[in-house]
C-alpha positions in Angstrom: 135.3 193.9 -173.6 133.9 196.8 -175.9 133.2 199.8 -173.7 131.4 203.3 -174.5 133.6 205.0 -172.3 136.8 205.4 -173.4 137.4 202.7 -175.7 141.3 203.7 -176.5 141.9 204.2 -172.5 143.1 207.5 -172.3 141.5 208.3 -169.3 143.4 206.8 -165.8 141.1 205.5 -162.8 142.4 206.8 -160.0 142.1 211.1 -161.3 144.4 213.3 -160.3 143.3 217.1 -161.9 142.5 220.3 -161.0 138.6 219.5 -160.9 137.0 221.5 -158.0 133.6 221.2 -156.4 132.0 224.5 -157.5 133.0 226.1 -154.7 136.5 227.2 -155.1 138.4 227.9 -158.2 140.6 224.8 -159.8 143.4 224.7 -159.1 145.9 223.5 -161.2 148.1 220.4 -160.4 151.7 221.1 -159.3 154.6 220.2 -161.4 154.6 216.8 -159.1 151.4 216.0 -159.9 151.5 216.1 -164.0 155.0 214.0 -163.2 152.2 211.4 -161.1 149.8 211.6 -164.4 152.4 211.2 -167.5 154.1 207.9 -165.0 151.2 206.2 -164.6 150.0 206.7 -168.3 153.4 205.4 -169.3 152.7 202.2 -167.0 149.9 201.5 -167.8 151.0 201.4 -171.5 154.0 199.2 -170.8 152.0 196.7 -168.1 149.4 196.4 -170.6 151.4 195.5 -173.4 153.4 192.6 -170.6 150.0 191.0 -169.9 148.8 191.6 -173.7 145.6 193.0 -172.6 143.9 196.4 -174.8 145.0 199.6 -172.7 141.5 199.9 -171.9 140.7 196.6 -170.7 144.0 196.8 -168.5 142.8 200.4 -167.0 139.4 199.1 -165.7 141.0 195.9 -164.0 142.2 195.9 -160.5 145.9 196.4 -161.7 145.2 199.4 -163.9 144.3 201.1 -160.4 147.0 199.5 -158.6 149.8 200.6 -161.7 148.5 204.6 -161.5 148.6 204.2 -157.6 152.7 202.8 -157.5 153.2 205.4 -160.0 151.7 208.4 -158.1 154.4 207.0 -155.8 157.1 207.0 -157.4 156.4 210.6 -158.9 156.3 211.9 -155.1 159.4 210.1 -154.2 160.8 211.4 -157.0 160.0 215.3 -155.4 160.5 214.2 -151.9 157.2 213.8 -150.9 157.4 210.2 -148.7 154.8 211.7 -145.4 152.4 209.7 -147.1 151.9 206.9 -149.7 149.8 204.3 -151.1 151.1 201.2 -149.5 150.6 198.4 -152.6 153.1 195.7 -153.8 155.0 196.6 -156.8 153.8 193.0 -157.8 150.1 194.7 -157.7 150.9 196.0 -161.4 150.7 192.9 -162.4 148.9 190.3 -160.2 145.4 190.8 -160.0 145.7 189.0 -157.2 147.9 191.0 -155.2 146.1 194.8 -156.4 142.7 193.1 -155.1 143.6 192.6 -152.2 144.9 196.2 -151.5 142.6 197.6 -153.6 139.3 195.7 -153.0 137.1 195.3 -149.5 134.3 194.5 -147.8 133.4 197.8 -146.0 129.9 199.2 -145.1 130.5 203.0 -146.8 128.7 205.9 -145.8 128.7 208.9 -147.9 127.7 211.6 -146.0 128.4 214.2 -149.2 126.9 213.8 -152.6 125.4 215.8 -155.1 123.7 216.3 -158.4 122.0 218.5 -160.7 118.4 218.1 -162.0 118.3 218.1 -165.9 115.0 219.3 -165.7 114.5 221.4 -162.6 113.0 224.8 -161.7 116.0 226.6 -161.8 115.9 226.4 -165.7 112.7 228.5 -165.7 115.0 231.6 -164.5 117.8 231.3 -167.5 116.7 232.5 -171.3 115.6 230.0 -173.8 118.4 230.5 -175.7 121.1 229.8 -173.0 123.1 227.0 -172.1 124.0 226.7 -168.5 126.6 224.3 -167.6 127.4 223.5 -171.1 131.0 224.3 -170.1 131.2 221.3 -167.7 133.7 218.5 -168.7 131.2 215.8 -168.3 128.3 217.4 -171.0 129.2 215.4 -173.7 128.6 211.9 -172.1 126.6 209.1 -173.6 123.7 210.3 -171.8 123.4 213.1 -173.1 123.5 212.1 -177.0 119.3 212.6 -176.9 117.6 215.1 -178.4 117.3 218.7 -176.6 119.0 221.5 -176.9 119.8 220.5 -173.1 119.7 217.1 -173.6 123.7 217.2 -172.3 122.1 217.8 -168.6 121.5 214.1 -168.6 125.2 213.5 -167.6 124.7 215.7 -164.6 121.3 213.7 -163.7 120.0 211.3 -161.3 120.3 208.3 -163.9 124.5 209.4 -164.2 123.8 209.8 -160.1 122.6 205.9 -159.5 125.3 204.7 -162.3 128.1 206.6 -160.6 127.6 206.0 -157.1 126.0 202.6 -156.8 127.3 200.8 -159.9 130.7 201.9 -160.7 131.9 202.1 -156.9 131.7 200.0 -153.3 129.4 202.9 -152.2 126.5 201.4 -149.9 124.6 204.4 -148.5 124.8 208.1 -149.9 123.5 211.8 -148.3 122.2 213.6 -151.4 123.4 217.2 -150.1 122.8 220.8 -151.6 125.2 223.5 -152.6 124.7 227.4 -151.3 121.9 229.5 -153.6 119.0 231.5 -153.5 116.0 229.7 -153.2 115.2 231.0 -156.6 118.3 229.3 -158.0 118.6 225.9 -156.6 119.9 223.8 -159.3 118.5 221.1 -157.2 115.2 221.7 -155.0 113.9 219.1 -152.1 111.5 217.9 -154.1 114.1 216.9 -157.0 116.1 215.5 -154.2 112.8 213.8 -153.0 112.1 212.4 -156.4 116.0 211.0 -157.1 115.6 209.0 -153.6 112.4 207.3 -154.9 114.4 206.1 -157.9 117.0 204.4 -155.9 113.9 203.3 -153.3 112.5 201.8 -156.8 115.4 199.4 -156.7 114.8 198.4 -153.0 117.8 200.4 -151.9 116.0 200.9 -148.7 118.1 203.4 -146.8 120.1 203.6 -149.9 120.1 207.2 -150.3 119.0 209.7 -147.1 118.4 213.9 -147.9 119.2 217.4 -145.9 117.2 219.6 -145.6 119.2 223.0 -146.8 119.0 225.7 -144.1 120.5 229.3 -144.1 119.4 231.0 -141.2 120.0 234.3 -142.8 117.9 233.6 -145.9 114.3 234.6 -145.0 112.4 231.9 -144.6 114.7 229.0 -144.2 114.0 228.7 -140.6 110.2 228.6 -140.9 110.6 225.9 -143.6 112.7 223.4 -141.4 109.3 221.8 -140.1 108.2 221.4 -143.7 111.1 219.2 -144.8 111.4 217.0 -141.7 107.6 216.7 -142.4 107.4 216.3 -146.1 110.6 214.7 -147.2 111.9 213.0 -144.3 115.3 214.5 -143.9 117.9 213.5 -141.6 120.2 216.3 -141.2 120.2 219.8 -141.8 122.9 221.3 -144.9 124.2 225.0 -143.8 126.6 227.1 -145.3 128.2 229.9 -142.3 129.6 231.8 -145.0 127.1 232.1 -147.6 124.6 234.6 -147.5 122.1 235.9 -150.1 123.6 239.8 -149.3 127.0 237.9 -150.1 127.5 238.2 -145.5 127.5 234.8 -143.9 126.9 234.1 -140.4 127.7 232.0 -137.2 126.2 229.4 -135.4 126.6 231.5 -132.2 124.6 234.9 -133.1 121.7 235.4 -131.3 119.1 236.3 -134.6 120.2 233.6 -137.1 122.3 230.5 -136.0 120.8 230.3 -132.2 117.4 230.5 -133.5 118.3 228.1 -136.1 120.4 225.4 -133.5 117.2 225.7 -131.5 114.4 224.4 -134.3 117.1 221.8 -135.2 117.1 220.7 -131.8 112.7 220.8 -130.8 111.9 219.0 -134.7 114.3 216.1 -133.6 116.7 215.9 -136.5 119.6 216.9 -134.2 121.8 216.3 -137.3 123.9 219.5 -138.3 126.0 219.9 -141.3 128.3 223.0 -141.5 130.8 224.0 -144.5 133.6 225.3 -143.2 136.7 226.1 -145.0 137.0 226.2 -148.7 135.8 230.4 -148.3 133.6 231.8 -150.8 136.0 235.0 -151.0 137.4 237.6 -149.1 134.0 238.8 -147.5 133.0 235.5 -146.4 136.7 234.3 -145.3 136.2 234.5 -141.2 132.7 232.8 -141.6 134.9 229.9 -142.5 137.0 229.3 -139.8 135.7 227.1 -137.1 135.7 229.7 -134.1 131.9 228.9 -133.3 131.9 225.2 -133.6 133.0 224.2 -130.4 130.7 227.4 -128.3 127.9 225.6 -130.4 128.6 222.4 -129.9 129.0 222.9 -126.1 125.6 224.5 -125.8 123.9 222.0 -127.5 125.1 218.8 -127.0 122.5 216.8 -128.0 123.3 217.7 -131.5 125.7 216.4 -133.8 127.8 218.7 -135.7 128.9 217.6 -139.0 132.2 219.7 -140.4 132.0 219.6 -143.9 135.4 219.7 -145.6 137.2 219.9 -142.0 137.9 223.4 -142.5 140.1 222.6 -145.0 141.8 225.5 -147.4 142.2 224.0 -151.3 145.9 225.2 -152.2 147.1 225.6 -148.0 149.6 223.3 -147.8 148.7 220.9 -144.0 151.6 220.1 -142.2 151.5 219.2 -138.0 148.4 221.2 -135.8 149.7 224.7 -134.8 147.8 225.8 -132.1 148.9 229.4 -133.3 147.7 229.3 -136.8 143.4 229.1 -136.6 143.3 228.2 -140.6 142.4 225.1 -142.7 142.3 222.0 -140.6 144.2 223.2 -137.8 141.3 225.8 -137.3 138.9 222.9 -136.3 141.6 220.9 -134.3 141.8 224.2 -132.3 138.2 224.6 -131.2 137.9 220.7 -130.8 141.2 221.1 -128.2 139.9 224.7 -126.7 136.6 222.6 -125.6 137.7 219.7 -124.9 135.9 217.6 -127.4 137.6 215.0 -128.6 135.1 211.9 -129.5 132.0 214.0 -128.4 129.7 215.8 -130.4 132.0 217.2 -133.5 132.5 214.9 -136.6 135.4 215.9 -139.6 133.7 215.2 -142.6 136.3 214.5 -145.7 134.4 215.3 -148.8 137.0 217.4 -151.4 139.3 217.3 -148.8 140.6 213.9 -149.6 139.9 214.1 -153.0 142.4 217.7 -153.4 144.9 215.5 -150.8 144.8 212.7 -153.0 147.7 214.9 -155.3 149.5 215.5 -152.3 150.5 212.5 -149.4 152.6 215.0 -147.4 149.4 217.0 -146.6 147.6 214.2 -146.8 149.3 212.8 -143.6 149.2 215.3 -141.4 145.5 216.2 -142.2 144.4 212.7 -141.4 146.9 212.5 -138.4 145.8 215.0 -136.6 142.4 214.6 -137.3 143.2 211.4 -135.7 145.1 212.6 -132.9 142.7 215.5 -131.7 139.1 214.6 -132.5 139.2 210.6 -132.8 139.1 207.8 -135.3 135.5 207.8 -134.3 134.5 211.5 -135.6 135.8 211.3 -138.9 133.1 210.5 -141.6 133.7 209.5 -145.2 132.7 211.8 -147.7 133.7 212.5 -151.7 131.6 215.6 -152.9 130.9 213.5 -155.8 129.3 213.6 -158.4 131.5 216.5 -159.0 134.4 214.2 -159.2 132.4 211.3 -161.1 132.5 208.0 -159.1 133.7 208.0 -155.8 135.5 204.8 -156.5 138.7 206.1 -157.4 138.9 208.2 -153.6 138.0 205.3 -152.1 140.6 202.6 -153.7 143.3 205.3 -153.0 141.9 206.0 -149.1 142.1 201.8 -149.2 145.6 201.5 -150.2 147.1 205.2 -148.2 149.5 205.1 -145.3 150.8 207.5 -142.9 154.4 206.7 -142.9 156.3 205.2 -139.8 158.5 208.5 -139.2 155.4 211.1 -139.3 153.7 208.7 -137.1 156.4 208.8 -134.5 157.7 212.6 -134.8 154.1 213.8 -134.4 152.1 210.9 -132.6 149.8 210.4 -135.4 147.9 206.9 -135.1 148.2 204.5 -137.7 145.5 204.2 -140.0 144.6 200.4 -139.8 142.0 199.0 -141.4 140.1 198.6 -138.6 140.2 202.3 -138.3 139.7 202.8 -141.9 136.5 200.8 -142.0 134.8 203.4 -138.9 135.7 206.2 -141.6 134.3 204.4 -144.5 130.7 203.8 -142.9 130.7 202.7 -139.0 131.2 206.4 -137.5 128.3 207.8 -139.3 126.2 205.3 -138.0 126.0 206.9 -135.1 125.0 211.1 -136.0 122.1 210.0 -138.2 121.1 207.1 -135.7 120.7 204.5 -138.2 120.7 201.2 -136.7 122.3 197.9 -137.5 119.2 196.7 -139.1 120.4 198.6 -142.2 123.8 197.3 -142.5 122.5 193.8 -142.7 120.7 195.1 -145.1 122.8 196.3 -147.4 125.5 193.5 -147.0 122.2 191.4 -148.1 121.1 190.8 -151.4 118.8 193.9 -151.9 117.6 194.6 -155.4 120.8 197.4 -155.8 123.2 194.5 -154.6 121.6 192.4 -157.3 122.2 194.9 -160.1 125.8 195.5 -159.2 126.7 191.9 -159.4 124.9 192.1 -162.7 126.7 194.7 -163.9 130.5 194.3 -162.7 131.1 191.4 -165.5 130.2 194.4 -167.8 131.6 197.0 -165.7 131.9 200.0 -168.1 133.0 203.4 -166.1 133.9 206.2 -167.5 136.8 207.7 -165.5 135.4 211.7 -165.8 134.5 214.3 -163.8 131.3 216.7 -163.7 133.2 219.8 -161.4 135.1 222.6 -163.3 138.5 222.3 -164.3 139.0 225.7 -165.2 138.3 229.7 -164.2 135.6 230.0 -166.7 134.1 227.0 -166.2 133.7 227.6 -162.8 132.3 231.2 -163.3 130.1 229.7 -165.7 128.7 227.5 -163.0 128.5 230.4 -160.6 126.3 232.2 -163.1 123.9 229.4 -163.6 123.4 228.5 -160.0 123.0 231.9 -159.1 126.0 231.5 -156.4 127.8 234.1 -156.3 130.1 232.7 -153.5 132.8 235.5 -153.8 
């Protein structure tokens, strides 16, 4: 099969790298995790060459995933790293067979995190002529972005890369298009962008296919006041806040009387009792306590007719996770301690698992424990699937690795984490978001129909052609680069 992407197949499927989301600084991979790359390059060499396929056409197949999965094994193994693994066959290499059925599925998945830039939006009118913003970014030189332009390379960053990404190249049914923390001024992505990238997926008949926030910082003026406009206007269904982003550079918490309280209570008389909160990955030392989950469960107990979403889990990029310390109110742990505190396990408080599974991914000790005791202490119905992606190109690659990931028998037993079935993994993937942002069961018959995006994908899969990259920064300056375009200065 000739392929745009990657002809020579030197990229793997299943990324491991040191990508981040814009909101923290990469982080490079550990010396375990460049072992995990240079084995599963080497196998996929070597397994191509048994089933005389082209290294490409190997890669894209179900055995090119399942080959960089066993080998991501073996390269933890090798370091000691066995809390955690991706539980294939070893005859998955090989047999198509056997790495579809590990690999493949027949979930309903709900992505309550996604992003993307608008190649054309408002916030270019505030950089000079000459500039380049985002230039930097490892995915500006895609095919999309061969037109003419001086910016033409924003393309790759688009809504046509968005729909390709998402609802072509992975199993993704429903997606939240989400916002990242900026002035008003610099929104590399306004409402009405957001607005207008939903109508091209409602274009396909994707009804339901791609839902919007509203983005809400209480301490911004005039974010509160607006909240009517975008139920209104755009039909949101949740509300996207940031506690430790402020345009002073001071966030906030959803407990103070002049900004989260007032902003808890508009959330709660519009009707969109849908509330999505990052917390963890800090925006610097000035924003650190803003990122701990200290307010969630006061909030959560005075309101509990609203859901609050935890974006990222309060999860720490680069702080190892290891069993929930009741003692140490950081990373994952510091949500598990307010769910505990208010006794709120399978009420009102979700974990949402968007760059959090995607940084675990290089890491199945941590891994483990962040997913058992998310278990354990809020429920395997308040966990939510999320990817951050576009930032990490197609989700597919988090998803065939959540598919195929195992908490191992001995954590299970030493710290009473439950097993992650597949019944459980299914609520993850899709059925436990059902329930925050009320959609009813209408919409999964729908999309397990043959809607016009269901029809394209079938179309498309014989011809399948992904290109295995990512759109976050992998490096300092690209991600200070990014922070000067978006006008985020998150530090």
């Amino acid at each position: 099969m000739d392929s745009i992407h990657d002809p020579d197949g030197t990229r793997l499927p299943i990324k491991l790298d040191s990508t981040s989301n814009g909101e923290y600084e990469p982080i490079p991979l550990d010396a375990a995790g460049e072992l995990a790359n240079r084995m599963a390059h080497e196998a996929a060499g070597e397994n191509a060459r048994r089933l005389d396929r082209t290294r490409r056409d190997f890669l894209v197949s179900s055995c090119g995933a399942a080959s960089t999965l066993l080998a991501f094994n073996a390269a933890n193994a090798a370091v000691g790293r066995t809390g955690g693994l991706f539980a294939l066959a070893d005859e998955a290499a090989l047999d198509e067979n056997a790495a579809q059925a590990a690999l493949n599925g027949d979930e309903f998945i709900f992505d309550v995190q996604g992003h993307f830039v608008n190649p054309t939006g408002a916030w270019l009118q505030h950089v000079p002529e000459d500039a380049k913003p985002l230039s930097g970014m490892p995915a500006a030189g895609c095919a999309l972005g061969e037109g003419p332009g001086a910016r033409s390379y924003l393309k790759c960053l688009g809504p046509d890369a968005f729909v390709k990404d998402v609802f072509m190249d992975s199993d993704t049914d429903v997606m939240v298009l989400s916002f990242v923390p900026s002035t008003r001024e610099g929104e590399p992505l306004t409402i009405e962008e957001a607005a207008a990238a939903r109508d091209i997926v409602a274009s396909l008949e994707g009804t339901h296919r791609l839902l919007l926030h509203g983005r809400v910082n209480p301490n911004q003026a005039g974010d509160v006041d607006d909240m009517r406009r975008l139920r209104d206007d755009f039909g949101i269904q949740a509300w996207k806040t940031y506690t430790q982003w402020g345009p002073d550079g001071n966030g906030y918490f959803l407990t103070d009387a002049d900004t989260g309280i007032p902003f808890l209570e508009t959330a709660k008389s519009l009707d969109v009792p849908v509330v999505a909160i990052h917390k963890g990955i800090p925006f610097g030392e000035q924003s650190y306590r803003h990122s701990l989950c200290t307010d969630i469960g006061p909030a959560a107990k005075k309101y509990p007719g609203l859901s609050f979403l935890i974006y990222h889990s309060g999860f720490v990029p680069g702080q190892p996770e290891g069993p929930y310390d009741p003692e140490r109110n950081e990373g994952i742990d510091s949500l598990v301690r307010t769910v505990v505190e208010h006794d709120l396990k399978g009420g009102n408080v979700y974990a949402e698992l968007g760059s959090t599974w995607r940084f675990l991914m290089r890491d199945p000790d941590s891994a483990a424990h962040a997913l058992g005791k998310l278990l354990k202490y809020l429920g395997e119905d308040n966990i939510l699937w999320g990817t951050d992606s576009i930032w990490y190109g197609s989700p597919q690659d988090q998803i065939q690795a959540f598919r195929a990931f195992q908490i191992s028998e001995e954590l299970q037993e030493r710290h009473g984490y439950p097993a992650l079935t597949p019944e459980v993994k299914r609520r993850i993937f899709g059925l436990n978001a059902l329930r925050p942002y009320r959609l009813e069961a209408g919409v999964l018959e729908h999309h397990l129909g043959n809607d016009a995006v269901e029809i394209a994908r079938a179309e498309y899969a014989p011809v399948a052609d992904p290109h295995y990259r990512t759109f976050g920064p992998k490096t300092r300056r690209e991600f200070m680069n990014l922070m000067r375009w978006t006008g985020g200065e998150r530090a």
